[in-house]
C-alpha positions in Angstrom: -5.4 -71.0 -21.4 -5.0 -74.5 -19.9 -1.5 -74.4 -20.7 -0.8 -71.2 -19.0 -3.0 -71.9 -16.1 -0.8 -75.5 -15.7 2.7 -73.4 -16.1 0.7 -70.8 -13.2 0.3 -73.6 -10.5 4.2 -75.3 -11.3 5.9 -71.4 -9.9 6.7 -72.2 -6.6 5.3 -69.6 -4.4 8.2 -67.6 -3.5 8.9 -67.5 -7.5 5.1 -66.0 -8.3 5.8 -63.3 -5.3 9.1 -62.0 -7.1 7.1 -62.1 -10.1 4.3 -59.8 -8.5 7.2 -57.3 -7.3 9.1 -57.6 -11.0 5.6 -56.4 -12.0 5.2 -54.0 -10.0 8.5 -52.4 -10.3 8.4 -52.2 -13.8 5.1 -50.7 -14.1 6.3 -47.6 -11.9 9.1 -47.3 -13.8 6.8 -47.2 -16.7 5.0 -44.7 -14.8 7.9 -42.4 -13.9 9.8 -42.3 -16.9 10.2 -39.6 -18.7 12.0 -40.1 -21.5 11.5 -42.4 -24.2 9.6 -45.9 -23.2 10.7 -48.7 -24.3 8.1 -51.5 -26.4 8.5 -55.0 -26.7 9.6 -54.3 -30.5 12.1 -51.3 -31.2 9.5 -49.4 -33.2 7.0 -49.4 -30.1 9.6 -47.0 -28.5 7.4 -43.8 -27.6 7.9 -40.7 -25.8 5.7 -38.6 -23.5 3.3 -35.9 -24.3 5.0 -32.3 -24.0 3.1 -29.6 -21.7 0.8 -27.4 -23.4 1.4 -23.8 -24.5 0.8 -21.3 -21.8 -2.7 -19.8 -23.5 -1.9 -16.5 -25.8 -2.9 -13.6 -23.9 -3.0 -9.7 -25.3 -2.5 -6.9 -22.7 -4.1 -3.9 -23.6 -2.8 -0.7 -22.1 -4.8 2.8 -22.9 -2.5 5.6 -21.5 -2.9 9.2 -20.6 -0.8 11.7 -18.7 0.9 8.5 -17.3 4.4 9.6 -17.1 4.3 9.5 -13.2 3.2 5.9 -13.2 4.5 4.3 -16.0 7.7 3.5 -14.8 6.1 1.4 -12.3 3.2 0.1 -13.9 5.6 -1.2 -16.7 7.8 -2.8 -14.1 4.9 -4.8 -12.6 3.8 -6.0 -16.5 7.1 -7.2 -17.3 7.7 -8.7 -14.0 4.6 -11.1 -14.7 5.1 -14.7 -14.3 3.7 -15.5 -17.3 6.0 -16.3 -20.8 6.4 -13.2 -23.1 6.3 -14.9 -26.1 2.6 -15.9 -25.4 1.7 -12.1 -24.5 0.8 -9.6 -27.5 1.2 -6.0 -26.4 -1.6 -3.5 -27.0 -0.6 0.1 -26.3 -2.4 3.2 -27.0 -2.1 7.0 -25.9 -3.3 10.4 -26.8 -4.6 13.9 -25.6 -1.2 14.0 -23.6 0.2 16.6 -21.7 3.5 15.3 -20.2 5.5 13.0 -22.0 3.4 9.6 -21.7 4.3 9.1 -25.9 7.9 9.2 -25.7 8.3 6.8 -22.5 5.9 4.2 -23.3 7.5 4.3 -27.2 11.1 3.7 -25.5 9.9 1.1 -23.4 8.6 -0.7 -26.6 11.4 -0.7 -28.4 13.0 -2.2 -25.8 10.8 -5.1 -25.3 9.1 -5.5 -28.5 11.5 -9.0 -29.2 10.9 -10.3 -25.8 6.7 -10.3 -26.3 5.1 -12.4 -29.6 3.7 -9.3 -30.9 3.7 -5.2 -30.3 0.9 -3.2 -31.3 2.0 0.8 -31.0 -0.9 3.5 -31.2 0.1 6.7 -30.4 -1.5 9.9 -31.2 0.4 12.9 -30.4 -2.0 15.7 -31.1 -4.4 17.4 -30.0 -3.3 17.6 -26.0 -6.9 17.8 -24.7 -10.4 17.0 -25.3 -12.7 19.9 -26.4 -14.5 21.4 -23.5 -12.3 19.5 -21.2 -12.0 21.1 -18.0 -8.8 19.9 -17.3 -6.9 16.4 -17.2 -8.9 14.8 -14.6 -12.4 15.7 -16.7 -14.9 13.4 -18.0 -16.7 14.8 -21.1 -18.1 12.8 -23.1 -15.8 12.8 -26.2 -13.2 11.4 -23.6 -15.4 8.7 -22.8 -16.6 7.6 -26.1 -12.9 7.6 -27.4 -12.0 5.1 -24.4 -14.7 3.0 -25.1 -13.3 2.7 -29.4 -9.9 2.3 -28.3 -10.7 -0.8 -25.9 -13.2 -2.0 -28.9 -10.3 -1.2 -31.3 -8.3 -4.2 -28.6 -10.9 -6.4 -27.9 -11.4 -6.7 -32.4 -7.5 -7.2 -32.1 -7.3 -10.0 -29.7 -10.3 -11.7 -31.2 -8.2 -11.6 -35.0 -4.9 -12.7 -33.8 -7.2 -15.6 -32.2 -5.8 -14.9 -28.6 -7.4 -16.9 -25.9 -7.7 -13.9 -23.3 -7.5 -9.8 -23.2 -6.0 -8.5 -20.4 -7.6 -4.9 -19.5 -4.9 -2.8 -17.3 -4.9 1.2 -16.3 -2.0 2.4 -16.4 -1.4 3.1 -12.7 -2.7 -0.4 -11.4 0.2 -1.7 -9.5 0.2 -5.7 -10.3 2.6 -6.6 -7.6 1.5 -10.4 -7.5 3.5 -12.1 -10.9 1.2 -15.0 -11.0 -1.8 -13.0 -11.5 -2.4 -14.2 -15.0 -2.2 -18.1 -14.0 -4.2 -17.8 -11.2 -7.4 -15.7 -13.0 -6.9 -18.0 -15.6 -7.4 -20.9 -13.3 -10.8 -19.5 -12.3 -12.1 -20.3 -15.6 -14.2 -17.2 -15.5 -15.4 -15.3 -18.8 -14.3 -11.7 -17.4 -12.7 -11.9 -14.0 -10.7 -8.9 -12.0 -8.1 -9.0 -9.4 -9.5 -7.1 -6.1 -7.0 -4.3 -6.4 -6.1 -2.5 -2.7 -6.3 1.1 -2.2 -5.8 3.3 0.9 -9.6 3.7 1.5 -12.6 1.4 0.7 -12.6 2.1 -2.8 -11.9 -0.6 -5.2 -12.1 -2.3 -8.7 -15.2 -3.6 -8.2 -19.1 -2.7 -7.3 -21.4 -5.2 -5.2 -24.4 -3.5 -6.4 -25.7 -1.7 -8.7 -29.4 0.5 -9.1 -32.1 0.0 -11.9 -30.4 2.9 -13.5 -26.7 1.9 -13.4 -24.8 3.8 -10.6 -23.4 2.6 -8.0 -25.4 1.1 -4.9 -23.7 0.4 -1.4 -24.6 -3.3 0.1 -23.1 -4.7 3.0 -21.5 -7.5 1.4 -18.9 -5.0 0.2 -16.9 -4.1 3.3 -16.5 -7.9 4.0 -15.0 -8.6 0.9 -13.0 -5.1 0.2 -11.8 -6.3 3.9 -11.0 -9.7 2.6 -12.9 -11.2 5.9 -14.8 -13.2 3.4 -12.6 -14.6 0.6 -13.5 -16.3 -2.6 -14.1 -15.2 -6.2 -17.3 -13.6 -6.1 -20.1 -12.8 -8.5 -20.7 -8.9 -8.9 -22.4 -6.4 -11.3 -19.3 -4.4 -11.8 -15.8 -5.2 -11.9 -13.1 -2.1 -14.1 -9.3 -0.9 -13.9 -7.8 -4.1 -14.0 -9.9 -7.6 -15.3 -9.1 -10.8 -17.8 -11.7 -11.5 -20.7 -11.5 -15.3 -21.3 -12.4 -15.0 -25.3 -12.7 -18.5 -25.8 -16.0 -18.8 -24.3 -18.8 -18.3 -26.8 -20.5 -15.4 -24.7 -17.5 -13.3 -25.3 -18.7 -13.5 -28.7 -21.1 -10.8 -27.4 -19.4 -8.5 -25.2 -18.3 -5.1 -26.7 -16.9 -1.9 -25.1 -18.3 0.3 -28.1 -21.0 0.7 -29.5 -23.4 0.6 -26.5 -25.9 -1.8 -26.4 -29.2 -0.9 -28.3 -31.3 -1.2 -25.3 -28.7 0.6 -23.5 -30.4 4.0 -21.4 -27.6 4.4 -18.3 -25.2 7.2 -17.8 -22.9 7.5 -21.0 -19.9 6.1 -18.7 -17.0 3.4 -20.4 -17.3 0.8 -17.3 -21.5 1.0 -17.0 -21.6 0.9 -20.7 -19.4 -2.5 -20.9 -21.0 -4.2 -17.5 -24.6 -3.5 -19.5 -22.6 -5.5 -22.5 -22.1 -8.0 -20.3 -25.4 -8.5 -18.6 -27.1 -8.3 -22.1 -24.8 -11.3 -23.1 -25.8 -13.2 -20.3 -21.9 -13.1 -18.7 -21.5 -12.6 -14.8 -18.6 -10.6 -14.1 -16.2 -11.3 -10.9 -14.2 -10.5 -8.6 -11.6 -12.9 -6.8 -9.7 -11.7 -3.4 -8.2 -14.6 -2.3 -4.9 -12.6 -2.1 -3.2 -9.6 -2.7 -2.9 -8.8 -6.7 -2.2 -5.6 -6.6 -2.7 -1.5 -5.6 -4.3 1.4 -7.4 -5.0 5.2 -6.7 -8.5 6.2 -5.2 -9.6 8.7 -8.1 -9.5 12.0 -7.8 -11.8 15.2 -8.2 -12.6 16.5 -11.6 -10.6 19.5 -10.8 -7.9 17.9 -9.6 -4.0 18.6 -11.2 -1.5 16.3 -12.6 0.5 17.2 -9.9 -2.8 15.6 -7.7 -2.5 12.4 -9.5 1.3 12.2 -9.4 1.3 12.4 -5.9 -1.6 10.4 -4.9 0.0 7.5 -7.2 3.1 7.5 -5.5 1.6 7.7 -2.0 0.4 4.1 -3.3 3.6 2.8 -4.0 4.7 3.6 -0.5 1.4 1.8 0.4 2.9 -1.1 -1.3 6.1 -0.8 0.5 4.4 -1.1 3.9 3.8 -4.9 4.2 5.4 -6.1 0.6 8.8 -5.9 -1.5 9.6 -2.7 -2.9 8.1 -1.8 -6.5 10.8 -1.8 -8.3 10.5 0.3 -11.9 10.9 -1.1 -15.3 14.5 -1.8 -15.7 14.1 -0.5 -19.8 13.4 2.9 -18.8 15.6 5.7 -16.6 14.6 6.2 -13.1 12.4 9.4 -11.9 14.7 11.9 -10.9 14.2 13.1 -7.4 15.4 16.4 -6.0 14.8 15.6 -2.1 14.5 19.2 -0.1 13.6 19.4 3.8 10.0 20.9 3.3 11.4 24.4 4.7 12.5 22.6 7.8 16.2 23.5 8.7 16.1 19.7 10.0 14.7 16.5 9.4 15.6 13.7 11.7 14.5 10.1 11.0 15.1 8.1 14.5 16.9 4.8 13.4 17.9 1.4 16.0 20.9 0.6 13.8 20.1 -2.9 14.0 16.9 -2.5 12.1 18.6 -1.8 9.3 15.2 -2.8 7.2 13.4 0.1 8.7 16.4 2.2 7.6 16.3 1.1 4.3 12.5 1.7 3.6 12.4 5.1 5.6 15.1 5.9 3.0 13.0 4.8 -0.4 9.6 6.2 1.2 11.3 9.7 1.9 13.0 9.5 -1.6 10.3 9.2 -3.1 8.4 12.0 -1.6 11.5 13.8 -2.5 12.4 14.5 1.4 16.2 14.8 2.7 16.6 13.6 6.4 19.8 13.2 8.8 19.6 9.6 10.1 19.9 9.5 13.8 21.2 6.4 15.3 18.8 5.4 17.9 20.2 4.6 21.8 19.4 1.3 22.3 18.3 1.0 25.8 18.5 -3.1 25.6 21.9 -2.7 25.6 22.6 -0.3 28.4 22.7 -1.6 31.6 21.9 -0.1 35.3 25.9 1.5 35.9 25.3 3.2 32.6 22.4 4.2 33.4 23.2 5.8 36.6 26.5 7.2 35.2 24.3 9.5 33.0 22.7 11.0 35.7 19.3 9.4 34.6 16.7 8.3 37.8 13.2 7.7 37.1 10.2 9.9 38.4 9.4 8.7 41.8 6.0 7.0 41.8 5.9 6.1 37.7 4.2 3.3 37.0 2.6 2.2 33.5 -1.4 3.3 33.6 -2.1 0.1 32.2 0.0 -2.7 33.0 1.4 -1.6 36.7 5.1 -1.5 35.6 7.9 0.7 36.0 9.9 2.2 32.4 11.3 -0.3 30.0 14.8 -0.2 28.7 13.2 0.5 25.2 11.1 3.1 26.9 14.5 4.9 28.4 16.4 3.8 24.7 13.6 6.2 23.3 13.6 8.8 25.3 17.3 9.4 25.5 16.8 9.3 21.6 14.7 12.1 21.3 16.1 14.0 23.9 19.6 13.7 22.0 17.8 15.6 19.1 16.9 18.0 21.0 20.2 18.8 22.5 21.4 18.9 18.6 18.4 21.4 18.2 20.2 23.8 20.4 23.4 23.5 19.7 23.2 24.2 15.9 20.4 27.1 16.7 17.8 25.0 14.5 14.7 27.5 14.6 12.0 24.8 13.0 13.0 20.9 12.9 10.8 17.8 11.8 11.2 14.5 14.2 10.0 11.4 12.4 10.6 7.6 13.8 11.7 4.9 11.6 7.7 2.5 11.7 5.5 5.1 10.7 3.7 5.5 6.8 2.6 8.6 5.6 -0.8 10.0 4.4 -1.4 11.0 0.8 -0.4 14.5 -0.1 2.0 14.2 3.2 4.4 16.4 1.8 2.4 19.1 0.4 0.1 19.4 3.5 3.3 19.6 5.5 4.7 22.2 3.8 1.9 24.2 3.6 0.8 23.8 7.3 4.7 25.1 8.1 4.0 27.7 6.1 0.9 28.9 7.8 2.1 28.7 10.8 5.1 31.4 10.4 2.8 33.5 8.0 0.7 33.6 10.9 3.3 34.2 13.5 2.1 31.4 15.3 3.9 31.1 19.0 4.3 27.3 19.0 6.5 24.9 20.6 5.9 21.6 19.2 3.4 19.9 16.7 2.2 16.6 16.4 2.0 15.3 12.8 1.7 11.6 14.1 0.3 10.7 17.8 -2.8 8.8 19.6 -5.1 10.8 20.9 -6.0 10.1 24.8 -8.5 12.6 25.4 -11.8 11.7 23.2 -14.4 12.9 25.4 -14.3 16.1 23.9 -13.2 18.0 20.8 -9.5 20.1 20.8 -9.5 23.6 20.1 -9.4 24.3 16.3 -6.6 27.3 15.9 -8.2 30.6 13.9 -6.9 31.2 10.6 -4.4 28.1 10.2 -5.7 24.9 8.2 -5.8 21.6 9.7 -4.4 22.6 12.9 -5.7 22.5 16.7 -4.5 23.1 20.4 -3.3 19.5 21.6 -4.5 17.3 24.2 -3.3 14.4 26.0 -1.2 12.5 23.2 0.7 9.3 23.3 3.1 8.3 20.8 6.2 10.6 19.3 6.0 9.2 15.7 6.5 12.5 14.3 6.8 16.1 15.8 7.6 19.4 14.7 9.6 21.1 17.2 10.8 24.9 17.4 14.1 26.2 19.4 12.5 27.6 22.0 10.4 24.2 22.5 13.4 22.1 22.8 15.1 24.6 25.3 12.1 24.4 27.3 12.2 20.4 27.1 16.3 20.6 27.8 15.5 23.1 31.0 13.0 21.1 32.4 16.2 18.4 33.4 14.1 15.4 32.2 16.7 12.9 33.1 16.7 13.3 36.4 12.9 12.8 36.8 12.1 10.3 33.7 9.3 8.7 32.5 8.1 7.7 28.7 8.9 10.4 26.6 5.6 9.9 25.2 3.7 11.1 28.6 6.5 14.1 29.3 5.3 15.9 26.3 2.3 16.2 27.7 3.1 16.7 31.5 5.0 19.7 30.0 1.8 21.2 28.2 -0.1 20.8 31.6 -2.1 18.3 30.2 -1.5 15.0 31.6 -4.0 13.3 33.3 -2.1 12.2 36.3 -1.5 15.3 38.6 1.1 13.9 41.0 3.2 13.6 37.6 2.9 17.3 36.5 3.4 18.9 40.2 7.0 17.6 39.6 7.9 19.4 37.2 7.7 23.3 37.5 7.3 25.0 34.4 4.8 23.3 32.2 4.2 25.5 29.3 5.2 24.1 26.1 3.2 25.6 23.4 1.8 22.1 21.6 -0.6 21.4 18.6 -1.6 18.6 16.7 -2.1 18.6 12.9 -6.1 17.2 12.1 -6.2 15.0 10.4 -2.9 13.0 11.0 0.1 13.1 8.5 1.5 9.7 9.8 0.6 6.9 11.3 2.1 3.9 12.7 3.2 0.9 9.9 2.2 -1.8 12.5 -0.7 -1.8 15.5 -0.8 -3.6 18.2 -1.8 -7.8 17.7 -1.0 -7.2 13.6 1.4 -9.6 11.5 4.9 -7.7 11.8 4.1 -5.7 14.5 7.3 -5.0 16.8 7.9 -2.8 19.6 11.3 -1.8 20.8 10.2 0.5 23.5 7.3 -1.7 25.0 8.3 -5.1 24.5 11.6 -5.0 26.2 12.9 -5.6 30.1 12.0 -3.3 33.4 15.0 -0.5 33.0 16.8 -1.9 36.6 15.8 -5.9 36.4 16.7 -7.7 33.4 14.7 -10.6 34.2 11.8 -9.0 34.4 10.5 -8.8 30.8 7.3 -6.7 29.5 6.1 -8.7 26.6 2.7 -8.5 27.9 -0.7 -10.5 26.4 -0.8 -8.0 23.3 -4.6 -9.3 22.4 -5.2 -7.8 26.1 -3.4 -4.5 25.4 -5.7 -1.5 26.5 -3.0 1.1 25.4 -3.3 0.2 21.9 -7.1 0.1 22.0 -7.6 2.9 24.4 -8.8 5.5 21.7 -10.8 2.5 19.5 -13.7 5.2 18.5 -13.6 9.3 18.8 -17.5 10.0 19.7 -18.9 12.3 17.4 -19.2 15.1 20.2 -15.4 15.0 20.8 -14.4 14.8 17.0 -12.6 17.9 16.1 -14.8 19.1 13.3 -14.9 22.5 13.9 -11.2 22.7 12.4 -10.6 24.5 9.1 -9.9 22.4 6.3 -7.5 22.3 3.5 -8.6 21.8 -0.3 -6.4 18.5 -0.1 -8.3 16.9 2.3 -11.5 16.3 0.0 -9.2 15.8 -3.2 -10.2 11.8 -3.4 -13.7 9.4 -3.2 -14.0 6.7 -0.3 -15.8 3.9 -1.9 -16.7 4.7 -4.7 
């Protein structure tokens, strides 16, 4: 030591200073290396530890009358992040009715190599459940089979010493491919994804009564809403949730047999959150982002035809804010056979340089199996006042904007001239009934079929009528519109804003030509109603001489906008634009202080239209529960 401490003191300081930084250097490198490290000796050489093993996870998938969703469903399960050769498949179906066996046996075939293990449990016969009252009933039998079948996987997963169980219906839409890492990373014993639907109803319960149903709290909106964010603790979680089996109260946790002490309603997801409070295990929930989508069950006496629908209405859901959902690339696509609901037109309104509005009007009306003419839009931003004048077009002396003092917008002239081109094509071909539908709108569940049947009613009842709103804003909410007699879902119109989507006879778009708009414009959103004599604003009306277009409003809506006002992606072409004559005057005004969005913020209960007749559709699916 004295030796070394002597050497120490002869190294000049500038020497000991490189030494430091030798040191130094040489321990990062040490650090950063990562290949083989070399030791003083040659047979010191040692290399780094190798990442662990993703954990081995078995997805169980219970199918039934699925062939609507499976396409999709399986394209979100092989699109997982997550490697395939740590994933054991678990597949059963039975008591089908459509041809669930031979799709989900065709995609297993074709990805049986690509996953560590397959596990195929089909059972073609019988087609139904005794006493069922049709595919959407609950007897018992159906229930108690459910429960054996996820026991049946949960006994799988725990033999092939898997270190999670994945539990998945089959029309759960995972659309986030890291769902798996990131409920693993919870380190929960069963955890769920919050799944989104297109009412409060989710994949999870925030209470629960002494005798197992469902109990409504008020921490449930916050969280359905995602205003509060987390992974939460609840007493129910179903659908879709992961079951961390390395944790010794798993040991515990069954789907079948019920729990001795168990007294609640003979249901599969009660009967396994009982399991799980007997066990001592707190189920939760996590909604720290979007996983995924689901259906909102239907009715017991609901169809297939009910469920197909109401599943595909959530993929357009999906389509709304996210990437398409895409279907598995290992089985065929669904093939469409697009019709124009009876219509003799359907028009989709299309700026060509949004050309990713185009492209998802397209795959939403595909899907519903809807044909359209695309119209290219006139893009008033790039007209200018020569143009303008050249058509003939002046504005209606004394327009201003009831909210924000202006005069029209080049996007509000752009739009106009848009529909009123339609029109003109109305005319000229003799088209006795068309559909007008812009290019940011989404459509309601059943859209098709409620359209179709609403048509319907309307000629069956020889119903004189000029134009129909499907999509609009409703001005007037002080008191309720007339319900019409004998037609479903339909009543006389009020002051409306917004032209998302409009049925429109022949003689309504001769009345809208004859009236010689152009030469007295304003938004086409406030003509419509100046020329059914009911627009607020007299001094408008009085120039225009015949105001008797024959107009009615579907109730409830079919279509609603994609975007509101002070939303992420929200764009307006008409509104945020430039004054028609003065380019330099722009009208991108302070959106969080836009009344004309938030005008109709609440319809009082006396001026709800409740008095209209209702279709069977429109109580087909639950809320929250």
């Amino acid at each position: 030591m004295a030796v070394l401490k002597a050497t120490f003191h002869r190294v000049r300081p500038s020497s000991a200073m490189f030494i430091r930084v030798m040191w130094f250097v040489w321990t990062l490198l040490s650090v950063l290396n990562t290949g083989a490290v070399l030791g003083y000796f040659h047979e010191e050489r040692w290399s780094p530890e190798s990442p662990l093993l993703a954990p081995r996870v078995v997805i169980a998938l219970i199918c039934r009358n699925s062939e609507h969703s499976l396409p999709y469903f399986l394209g979100t399960i092989e699109r997982l992040n997550y490697p395939k050769d740590r994933i054991a498949l678990w597949v059963a179906t039975d008591h089908n009715a459509d041809n669930t066996t031979y799709l989900l046996r065709d995609w297993l075939i074709n990805v049986q190599k690509l996953y560590h293990y397959v596990e195929w449990r089909p059972l073609e016969k019988p087609r139904e459940y005794p006493d069922e009252g049709g595919p959407k009933n609950w007897p018992n039998v159906r229930y108690a089979h459910v429960m054996k079948l996820r026991q049946a996987a949960l006994e799988s997963a725990r033999e092939m010493w898997a270190d999670y169980l994945m539990i998945a219906d089959c029309d759960n839409l995972l659309t986030n491919r890291d769902v798996l890492w990131k409920l693993i990373k919870e380190n929960k014993t069963i955890i769920a994804p919050m799944l989104e639907s297109r009412a409060a109803y989710s994949n999870f319960w925030c209470g629960m009564t002494s005798q197992g149903y469902y109990k409504r709290t008020p921490a449930y909106i916050p969280m359905r809403k995602q205003v509060r964010k987390g992974c939460f603790a609840v007493p129910m979680v179903h659908s879709t949730f992961l079951i961390d089996l390395r944790k010794e109260a798993s040991r515990l946790l069954a789907f079948h047999p019920p729990h001795p002490d168990y007294s609640w309603a003979f249901d599969d997801i009660i009967v396994f959150a009982f399991s799980a409070r007997m066990a001592d295990v707190q189920m939760f929930v996590c909604n720290k982002e979007t996983y995924g989508y689901f259906p909102v069950p239907l009715r017991s006496h609901n169809t297939l035809q009910d469920e197909a629908d109401s599943f595909i209405h959530s993929v357009l859901e999906v389509n709304v804010r996210n990437p398409p959902v895409e279907p598995s690339r290992y089985l065929p696509a669904p093939v469409k056979k697009p019709d124009k609901i009876g219509f003799d037109e359907v028009f989709m309104i299309n700026l060509q340089r949004r050309t990713d509005r185009k492209e998802r009007m397209l795959r939403v009306l595909y899907e519903q199996e809807i044909d359209c003419k695309v119209v290219a839009a006139v893009d008033g931003k790039a007209m200018n006042v020569s143009e303008i004048h050249d058509l003939g077009i002046h504005m209606l002396p004394g327009y201003s904007d009831p909210y924000h003092g202006r005069p029209l917008t080049k996007g509000e002239l752009g739009c106009f001239l848009s529909h009123y081109n339609i029109w003109k094509e109305i005319v000229e071909r003799g088209l006795k009934a068309s559909l007008v539908i812009e290019d940011d709108l989404r459509f309601e569940v059943f859209f098709k079929r409620r359209l179709k049947n609403l048509l319907s009613e309307v000629q069956s009842e020889g119903l004189d009528w000029d134009l129909i709103y499907i999509g609009r804003k409703r001005m007037q909410v002080d008191r309720p519109e007339k319900a019409v007699p004998n037609i479903h879902n339909l009543v006389e119109a009020d002051y409306s804003y917004w032209t998302l989507g409009y049925m429109i006879s022949l003689q309504g778009a001769k009345k809208l030509l004859k009236a010689e708009p152009l030469s007295k414009m304003l938004p086409v959103d406030e003509f419509l109603p100046v020329m059914f004599n009911k627009h607020p604003v007299s001094d408008y009306m009085e120039q225009f001489e015949n105001r008797d277009l024959k107009a009615f409003s579907a109730e409830p809506l079919l279509v609603y906008p994609t975007h509101y006002t002070g939303e992420p992606g929200y764009i307006s072409d008409t509104e945020t634009s430039t004054v028609w004559d003065n380019e330099t005057v722009h009208t991108d005004w302070d959106r969080k202080r836009s009344r004309k969005t938030h005008e109709q913020a609440e319809i009082s209960t006396e001026a709800q239209n409740s008095d209209v007749l209702q279709s069977p559709l429109d109580s087909t699916a639950r809320d929250e529960l």
